[in-house]
N, C-alpha and C positions, 0 to 999 in steps of 0.2 A: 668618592674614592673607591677603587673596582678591589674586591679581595682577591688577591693572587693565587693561583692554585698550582703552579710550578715555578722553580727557579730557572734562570737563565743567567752564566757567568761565564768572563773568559777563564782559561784555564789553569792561568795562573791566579787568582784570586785564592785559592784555596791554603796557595802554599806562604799567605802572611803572616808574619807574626811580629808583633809589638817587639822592638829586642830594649826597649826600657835606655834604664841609664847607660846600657854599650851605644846608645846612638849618637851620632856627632853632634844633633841638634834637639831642640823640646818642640812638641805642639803645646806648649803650656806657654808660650812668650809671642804675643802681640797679637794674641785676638781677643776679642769679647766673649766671654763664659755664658751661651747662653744655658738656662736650668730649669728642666722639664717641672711640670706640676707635682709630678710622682714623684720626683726627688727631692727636689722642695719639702713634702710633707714628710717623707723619711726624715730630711733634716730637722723639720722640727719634733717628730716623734723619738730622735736617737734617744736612745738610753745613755750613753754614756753624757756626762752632765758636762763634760770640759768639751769634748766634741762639739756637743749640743750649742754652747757658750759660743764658739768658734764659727758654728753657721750663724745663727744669731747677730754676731756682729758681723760677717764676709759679705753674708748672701742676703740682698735684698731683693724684692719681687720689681717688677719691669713696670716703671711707672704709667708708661707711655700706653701701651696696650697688649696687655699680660695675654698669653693664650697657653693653650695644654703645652704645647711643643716650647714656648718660649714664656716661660711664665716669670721667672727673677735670673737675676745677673749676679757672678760672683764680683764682689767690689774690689778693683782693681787699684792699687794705691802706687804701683810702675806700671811695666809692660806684662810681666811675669805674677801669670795665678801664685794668688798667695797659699795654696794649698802644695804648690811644686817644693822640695826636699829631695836636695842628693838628687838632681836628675831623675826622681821619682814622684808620680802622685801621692801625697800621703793619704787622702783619702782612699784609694784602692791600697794601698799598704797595709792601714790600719782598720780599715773598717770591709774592704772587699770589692767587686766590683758591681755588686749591687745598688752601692749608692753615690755611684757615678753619674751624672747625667747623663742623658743620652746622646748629646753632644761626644763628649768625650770617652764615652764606651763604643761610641760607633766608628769614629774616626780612624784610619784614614778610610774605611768604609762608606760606600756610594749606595744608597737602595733606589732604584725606579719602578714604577709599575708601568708595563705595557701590555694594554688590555689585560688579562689574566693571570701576566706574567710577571713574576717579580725580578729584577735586573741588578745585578750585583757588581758593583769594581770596585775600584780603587782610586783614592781622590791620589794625584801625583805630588801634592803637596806634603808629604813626608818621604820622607828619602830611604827609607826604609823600602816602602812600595812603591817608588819610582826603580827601583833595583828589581825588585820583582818583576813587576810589568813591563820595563823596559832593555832587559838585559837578553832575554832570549834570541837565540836568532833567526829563530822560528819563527813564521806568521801568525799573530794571534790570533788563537782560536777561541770557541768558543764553546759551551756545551748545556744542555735543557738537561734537568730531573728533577723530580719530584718537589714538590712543597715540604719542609723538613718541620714544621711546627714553630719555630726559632726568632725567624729572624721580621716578624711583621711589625714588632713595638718599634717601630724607628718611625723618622720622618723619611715622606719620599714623593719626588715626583711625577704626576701621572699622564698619560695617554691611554685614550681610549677612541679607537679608530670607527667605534659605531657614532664618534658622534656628530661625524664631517666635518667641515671644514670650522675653524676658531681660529678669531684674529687674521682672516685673511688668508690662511694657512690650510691644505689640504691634507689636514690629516688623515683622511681613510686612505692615502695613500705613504703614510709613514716606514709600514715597514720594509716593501720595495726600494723606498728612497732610499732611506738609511742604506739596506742591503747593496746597492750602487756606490753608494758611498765608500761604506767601508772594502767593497771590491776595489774602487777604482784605488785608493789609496795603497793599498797591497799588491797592486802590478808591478810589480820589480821591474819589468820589462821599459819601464817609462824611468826616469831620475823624476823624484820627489818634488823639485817645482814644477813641472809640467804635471803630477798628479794635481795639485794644488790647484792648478789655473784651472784644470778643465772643470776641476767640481766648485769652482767659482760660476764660470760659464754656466755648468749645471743648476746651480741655485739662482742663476738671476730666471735663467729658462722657466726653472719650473714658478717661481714668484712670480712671475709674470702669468702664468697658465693659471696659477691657482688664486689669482686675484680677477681671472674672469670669466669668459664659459668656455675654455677649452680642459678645463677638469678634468672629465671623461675621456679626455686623452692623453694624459700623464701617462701612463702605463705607456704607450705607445712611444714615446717620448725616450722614459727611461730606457726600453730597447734600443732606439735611434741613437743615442749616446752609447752605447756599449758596443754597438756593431762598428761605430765611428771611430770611438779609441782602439778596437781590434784591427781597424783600417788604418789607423795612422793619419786620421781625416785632419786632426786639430794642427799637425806638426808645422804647417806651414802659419796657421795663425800666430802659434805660439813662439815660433821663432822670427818673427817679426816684433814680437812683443818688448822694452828694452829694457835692460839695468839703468841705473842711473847711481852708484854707488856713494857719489857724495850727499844726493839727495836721502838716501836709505840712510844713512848715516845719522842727519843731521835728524830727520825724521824721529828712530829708536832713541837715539841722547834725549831727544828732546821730550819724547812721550817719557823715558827713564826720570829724569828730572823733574817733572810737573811731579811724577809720583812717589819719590823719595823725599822731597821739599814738601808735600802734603799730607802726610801722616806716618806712624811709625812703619819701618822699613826692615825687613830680616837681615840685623847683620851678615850672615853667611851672602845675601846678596848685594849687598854691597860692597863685600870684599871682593867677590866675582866682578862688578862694578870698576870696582879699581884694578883690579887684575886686566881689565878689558881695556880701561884707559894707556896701563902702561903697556899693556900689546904694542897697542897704536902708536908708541911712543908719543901719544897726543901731551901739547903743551897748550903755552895759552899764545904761543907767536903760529899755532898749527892754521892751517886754513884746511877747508872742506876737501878743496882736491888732491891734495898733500896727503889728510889722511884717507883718504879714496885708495888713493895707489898707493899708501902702506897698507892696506886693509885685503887689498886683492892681491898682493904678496903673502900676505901670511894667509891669505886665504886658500891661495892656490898654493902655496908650500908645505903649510902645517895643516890645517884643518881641513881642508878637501880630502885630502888623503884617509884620513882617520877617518872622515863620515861615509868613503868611500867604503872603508872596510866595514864599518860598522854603521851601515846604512838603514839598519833595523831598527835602531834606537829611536830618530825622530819617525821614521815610521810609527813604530808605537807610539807617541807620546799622541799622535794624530789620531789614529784609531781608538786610541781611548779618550780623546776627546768628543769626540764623534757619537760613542757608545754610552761613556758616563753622563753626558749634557743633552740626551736626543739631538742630537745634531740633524738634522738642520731647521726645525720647528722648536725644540728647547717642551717644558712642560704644558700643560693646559690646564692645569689645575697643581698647586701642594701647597704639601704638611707643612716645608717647612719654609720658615717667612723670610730666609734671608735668599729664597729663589725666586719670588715672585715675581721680583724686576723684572724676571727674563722673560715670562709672557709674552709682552705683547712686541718684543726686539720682532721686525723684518728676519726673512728667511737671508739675502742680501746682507744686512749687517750681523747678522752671526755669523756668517761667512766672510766676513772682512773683522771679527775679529779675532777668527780663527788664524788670521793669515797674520795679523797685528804681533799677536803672540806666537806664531810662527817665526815671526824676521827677530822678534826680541832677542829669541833663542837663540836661533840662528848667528845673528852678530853678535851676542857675547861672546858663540864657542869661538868666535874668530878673534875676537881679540885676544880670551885666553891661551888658541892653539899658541899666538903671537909672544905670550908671555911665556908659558912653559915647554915650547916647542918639543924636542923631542920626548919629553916626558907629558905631555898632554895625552890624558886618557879616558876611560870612561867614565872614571871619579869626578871628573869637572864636569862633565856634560851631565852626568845627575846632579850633579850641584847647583850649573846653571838651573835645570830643567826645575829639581824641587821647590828650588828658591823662588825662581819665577812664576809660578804656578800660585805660589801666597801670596808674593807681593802683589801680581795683577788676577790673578785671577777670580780670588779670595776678596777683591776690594769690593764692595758694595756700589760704588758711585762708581768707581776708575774707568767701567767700562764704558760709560759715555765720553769723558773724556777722551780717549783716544777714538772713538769716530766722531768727535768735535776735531781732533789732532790731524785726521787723515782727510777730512772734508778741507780743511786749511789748506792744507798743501796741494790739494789736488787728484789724491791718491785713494779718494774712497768709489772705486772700481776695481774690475778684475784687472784691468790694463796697470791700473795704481799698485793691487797685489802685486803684480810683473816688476814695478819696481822694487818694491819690497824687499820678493824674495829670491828672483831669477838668479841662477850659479852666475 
C-alpha cells in the first residue's frame, strides 16, 4: 500500500458534518459493526469497570478471520448497535471519539489512494452527505493540497498505475480514463442517458483493448471518443437504441424484491418502496403494460420536469460514484475486507451496475413524483438516493445478483442499459 503524500477531494467534502440525533435516519441500524484491533484493546484496557463490563459482553473478536482493520464484531441482538441511545452513539458520548472504531469514526467518509495520492468523499449512504454532495448546482469539482498528517489511520482502497495492467485491467492508464469519465458525465450539453450509454460503449472499448495488445493505444482511443461526442458522432446510435418500459419495470421490482425478501432492508427505503407502488397506482389485477403507461405519465408529468430542473442531482450521484469506487477498474489491492469482492468484477460489469443502480433510482423518483406530485422534491430524491445506496450498494453479495438479474433478461449490455435507463 503506497503512502500518500497529498490529498485529493471534491469540494464539497469539506463542508460535512455528522448532525447526530437532528438526523431523520441512524448509520447504527442494519449493518455489521465491524471493530479495528486498536479499539478492541481500548476496549479491554478501559478504566471505567461498567464500560469495561459492557464491551466484554457486546464486543466479541471475528471468529472467522480477525485482521487489524476487522478484528471483532459488536454482537448484535436486532438490527440496531446496542451501543445507539437517543439517536446518539453512547460510546462517543460517554467515553469520546477515540474509542470509536474506525468503521464508525470514518463514516460517511470514503479514503482511496491513487498512486501518491490520497482520495477523499463521501459514501451517499447517509443522508446527511448525500445533501452535501448532491445539492449544488454546480459541477463537482474537485481540488489537490497538501497531506495534513490526519487522515492515513483508515482503511482504503489502492491504485497504483506503476504497476500495469491487474485482473485484465489497464491500469497505467486509470487516471485518463477516469478523467473521460467524469468529463463525459458533466456534459450538460447531452441529457444523462445518452452520457450513460456512451461510457458504456466507452468501457466495453476500452475492456476489450485492455484485455489484448492494443494497450498502447488507449490514449489514442480516449481522444477518439471525446472528439466523437464533441461531433455528435454517437447520436444516431444512441437514438436507435429502445426503451422498453414494461420490461424496465418488471426488471427494477424484481431485482427490488430478491433484495428486500433477502436480508434486512432500511425502513426509510421501503417506505419509498411503497410510495412507488402507490405512484403506479400498481395492484395485484395491474399487468406490465398498464403500468408502463402509468409510469410514463407520471414520468412525463411529474418527474421529468423536476429532474429537468434539477438535473445536477443525479449528475452527482454518478460522479461520485465514479470517484469514490475508481470507476471503472474499482481497487487493486485494500485495507479494507468488505471491498475486496470488487477486484476482480470486469471493467463491463461495473459498468452495468452502474446503470443497474442508476434505473433503481431513477424509477423509484417516478413513482414517487406519482405519488406526491406537486409537492415532490429534493427530499425524496435524497431519500430515494441514500436509501438506495445501503440497501444495494452496501450489500456484500447483492451485487452479483442483479448481473445474474440482468444476464436473465437479456439486458446485461450497453443496448440492455438502453432499456434501463432511456427517457
Amino acid at each position: 500500500m503506497l503512502t500518500p503524500g497529498r490529498i485529493l477531494e471534491p469540494r464539497h467534502f469539506a463542508g460535512f458534518r455528522c448532525i447526530g440525533a437532528d438526523c431523520e435516519d441512524t448509520c447504527c441500524d442494519g449493518w455489521a459493526v465491524p471493530v479495528d484491533k486498536a479499539a478492541y484493546e481500548k476496549y479491554r484496557e478501559c478504566p471505567d469497570p461498567k464500560w469495561r463490563a459492557s464491551f466484554e459482553k457486546l464486543v466479541t473478536i471475528h471468529a472467522a478471520n480477525p485482521t487489524d482493520h476487522d478484528y471483532a464484531r459488536i454482537r448484535l441482538d436486532s438490527t440496531t448497535c446496542p451501543f445507539l441511545s437517543e439517536g446518539l452513539c453512547s460510546i462517543h458520548k460517554n467515553l469520546g471519539e477515540d474509542y470509536l472504531p474506525v468503521t464508525c469514526a470514518s463514516f460517511p467518509r470514503v479514503w482511496n489512494i491513487v498512486d501518491q495520492v490520497l482520495e477523499r468523499s463521501l459514501d451517499l449512504g447517509c443522508p446527511e452527505a448525500a445533501r452535501v454532495a448532491l445539492l449544488d448546482p454546480e459541477a463537482m469539482g474537485f481540488e489537490e493540497k497538501p497531506m495534513d498528517g490526519r487522515d492515513y489511520e483508515v482503511r482504503a482502497g489502492a491504485v497504483d498505475t506503476s504497476r500495469r495492467s491487474h485482473a485484465g485491467k489497464p491500469y497505467q492508464h486509470f487516471s485518463p480514463v477516469r478523467a473521460f469519465a467524469v468529463g463525459l458525465l458533466q456534459n450538460r450539453a447531452l441529457p444523462l442517458w445518452k452520457r450513460i450509454l456512451i461510457l458504456g460503449f466507452f468501457c466495453d472499448k476500452l475492456q476489450e483493448m485492455g484485455s489484448g495488445n492494443d494497450e498502447p493505444e488507449i490514449p489514442d482511443m480516449i481522444q477518439a471518443y471525446g472528439q466523437a461526442v464533441s461531433a455528435g458522432s454517437f447520436d444516431a446510435t444512441l437514438n436507435q437504441l429502445s426503451a422498453n418500459l414494461p420490461l424496465r419495470l418488471e426488471t427494477v421490482v424484481e431485482i427490488i424484491i430478491a433484495r428486500i425478501t433477502s436480508d434486512f432492508t432500511n425502513r426509510r427505503f421501503l417506505q419509498s418502496y411503497k410510495e412507488f407502488m402507490d405512484g403506479l397506482e400498481w395492484s395485484h389485477d395491474s399487468t406490465m403494460e398498464s403500468l408502463g403507461s402509468r409510469y410514463l405519465a407520471v414520468y412525463t408529468q411529474q418527474c421529468a420536469p423536476f429532474l429537468a430542473a434539477h438535473s445536477h442531482i443525479l449528475e452527482h450521484y454518478l460522479v461520485n460514484y465514479v470517484y469514490r469506487g475508481l470507476f471503472p477498474f474499482g481497487p487493486q489491492e485494500s485495507t479494507y475486507t468488505l471491498r475486496v469482492q470488487h477486484i476482480q468484477r470486469s471493467i463491463h460489469d461495473g459498468f452495468m451496475l452502474m446503470a443497474a443502480h442508476y434505473a433503481i433510482i431513477e424509477t423509484l423518483l417516478a413513482g414517487l413524483a406519482g405519488f406526491y406530485k406537486e409537492a415532490f422534491a429534493a427530499e425524496h430524491v435524497i431519500r430515494v438516493i441514500y436509501t438506495s445506496t445501503r440497501t444495494f450498494e452496501h450489500s456484500l453479495t447483492f451485487s452479483e445478483r442483479i448481473l445474474q438479474a440482468l444476464e436473465g433478461k437479456g439486458l446485461n449490455s450497453v443496448q440492455g442499459a438502453a432499456v434501463l435507463i432511456r427517457a
